[in-house]
Steps between C-alpha positions, in 0.01 A plus 500: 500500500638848448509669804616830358168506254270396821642817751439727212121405482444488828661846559258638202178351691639643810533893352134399315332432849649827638381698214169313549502620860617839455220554297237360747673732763427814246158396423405486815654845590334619205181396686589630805595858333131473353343465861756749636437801321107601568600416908792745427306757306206497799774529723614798334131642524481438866853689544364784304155516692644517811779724459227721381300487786763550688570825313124595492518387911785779517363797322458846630243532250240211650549662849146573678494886531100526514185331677153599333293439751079526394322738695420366878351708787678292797815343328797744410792466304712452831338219619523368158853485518534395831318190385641428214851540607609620212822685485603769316611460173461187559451318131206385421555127365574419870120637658352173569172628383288220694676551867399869445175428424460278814670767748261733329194317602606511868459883540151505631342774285613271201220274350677409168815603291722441222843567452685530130772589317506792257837536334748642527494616873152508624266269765138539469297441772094513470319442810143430630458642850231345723201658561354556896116436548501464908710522770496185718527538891710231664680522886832369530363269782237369333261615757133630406554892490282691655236719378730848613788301253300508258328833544868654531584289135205625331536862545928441444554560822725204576618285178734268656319211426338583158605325198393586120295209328488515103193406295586121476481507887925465559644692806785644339673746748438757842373845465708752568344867614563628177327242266225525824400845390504396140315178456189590779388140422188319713715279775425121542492379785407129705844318367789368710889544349536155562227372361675579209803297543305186689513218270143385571332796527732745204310383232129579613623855635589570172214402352312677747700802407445489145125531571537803683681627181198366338314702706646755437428469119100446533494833732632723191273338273212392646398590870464901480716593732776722472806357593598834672252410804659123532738516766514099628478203341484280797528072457357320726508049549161470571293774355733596169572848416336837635561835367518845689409787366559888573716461781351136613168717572315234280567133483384256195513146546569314159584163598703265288486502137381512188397858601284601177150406661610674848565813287198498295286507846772805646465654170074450543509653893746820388249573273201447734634704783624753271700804703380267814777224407821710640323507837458124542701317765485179398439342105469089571556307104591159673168328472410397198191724296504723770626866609445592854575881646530556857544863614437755351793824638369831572616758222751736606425875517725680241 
C-alpha cells in the first residue's frame, strides 16, 4: 500500500471537514447577527428615550412657575400649595398628579378636584367646594346638651360644638366664628359624636342624618315655611324629628319619614289659620291623616 498517497488523502478530508465546519460556525453567526440587530436597534431606542427624559426631567423650561387655581370662596392658593407640596420651580413631569389629587380631597371645604398639566410650566387645579345646609350640634362628652346649649348655639352665641353638614348629610368640619356669621344655617340637634364612630350604631345615625337633610329639602319646596324662622331641627329615638321655629316659640312634630303627606296637612293648617299660624305653640304631623294645634300665643303689641 502506498502510505505516502494514503496521508495525502486523509490530510485533504481533514482541511475539507474544517472548511465544512467553519462554514457551519459562520452560518450560524450569520443567524445570530440576524436576531442581534432589532434587540440592538431597540436598545438604541431605549438609550435615546431615556436620555431624553432625563434631559426633559432637567429643564429650566418644564419648571412649575404657576398654579391656576378655579375660583373657590374657602380654599386659597396657599393652602393649595401647602397641600400639594409642590416646590418651586419644581418641574412638572415629577407632580404626581394623583397624590395631589388625594391630599386635595382632605382639606375639608374640598368636595372634588382635578389636578393637570399644562405645558410648559403650569398646574391647573379646578375644584368643587362643599356646600353647608346645617350646622350639627354635638358635645365632646357625648352627653344630652341642654336646652341653654342649644339656645346659646342657635343665636351663635357659643359654637364650640357646631359642625357644618353638606347636602348629602356628611359632617365635614367645625365652625369657626367667622363662617358662624356667614352661613346662619338652622342647627340640628338630638345626635351623639360617638354615635358616629360606634360600629353598630354609625350607620343608622347617618341615615338618620341624611333625613334631616331631607328635611331640609321638602321645607324649601313644599311646607311654606320660610327657612329664616327654622332655628332647630331636633332628632329624637322615639318620636323622630321636631322642628322649632322663631326662636323655638313654635314646635312642629313631623315624625319619621316620607314627609310629603305630613307637609301637605302643615301646608293645609298654614293656610287655615292664616296670620293665626305664627302664634301657635305647638303643630303635631306624627299621626297619620291628622294635624293637631295646641296653643294658640298671644300676639305681641308692636
Amino acid at each position: 500500500m502506498n502510505w505516502v498517497w494514503f496521508n495525502r488523502l486523509r490530510r485533504r478530508r481533514g482541511n475539507i471537514k474544517k472548511v465544512d465546519r467553519k462554514i457551519e460556525i459562520g452560518q450560524k453567526l450569520a443567524r445570530l447577527s440576524g436576531l442581534a440587530r432589532p434587540a440592538l436597534g431597540l436598545a438604541v431606542v431605549i438609550a435615546a428615550t431615556l436620555w431624553a427624559i432625563d434631559a426633559i426631567c432637567a429643564s429650566s423650561l418644564f419648571g412649575v412657575t404657576k398654579l391656576q387655581l378655579s375660583q373657590t370662596r374657602h380654599v386659597d392658593q396657599s393652602e393649595v400649595k401647602r397641600y400639594l407640596d409642590i416646590y418651586p420651580r419644581q418641574n412638572i413631569f415629577t407632580v404626581e398628579l394623583r397624590e395631589s389629587h388625594r391630599r386635595l380631597i382632605d382639606h375639608p371645604w374640598v368636595a372634588g378636584a382635578r389636578v393637570q398639566r399644562v405645558l410648559p410650566n403650569k398646574i391647573r387645579i379646578d375644584i368643587t367646594e362643599r356646600v353647608p345646609v346645617a350646622q350639627i350640634y354635638l358635645t365632646a362628652d357625648d352627653s344630652a346638651p341642654t336646652e341653654e346649649q342649644i339656645a346659646k348655639a342657635t343665636r351663635r352665641e357659643a359654637i364650640d360644638n357646631l359642625y357644618f353638614v353638606d347636602a348629602g348629610g356628611e359632617i365635614f368640619k367645625q365652625v369657626t366664628s367667622e363662617e358662624a356669621a356667614l352661613y346662619p344655617l338652622p342647627i340640628i340637634t338630638g345626635f351623639k359624636r360617638g354615635s358616629f364612630l360606634d360600629e353598630h350604631t354609625g350607620k343608622l345615625h347617618r341615615n338618620r342624618l341624611t333625613q334631616a337633610v331631607a328635611l331640609l329639602n321638602h321645607l324649601r319646596r313644599d311646607a311654606g315655611i320660610g327657612l329664616e324662622r327654622l332655628s332647630e331641627i331636633r332628632f329624637d329615638e322615639s318620636t323622630g324629628f321636631a322642628l322649632y321655629l322663631d326662636g323655638a316659640q313654635t314646635l312642629v312634630q313631623v315624625g319619621l319619614p316620607p314627609y310629603h303627606d305630613a307637609f301637605a296637612r302643615l301646608a293645609a293648617v298654614l293656610e287655615h289659620l292664616g296670620p293665626q299660624a305664627q302664634l301657635a305653640r305647638r303643630i303635631d304631623l306624627s299621626q297619620p291623616g291628622r294635624a293637631v294645634v295646641k296653643g294658640l300665643r298671644e300676639k305681641s303689641a308692636s
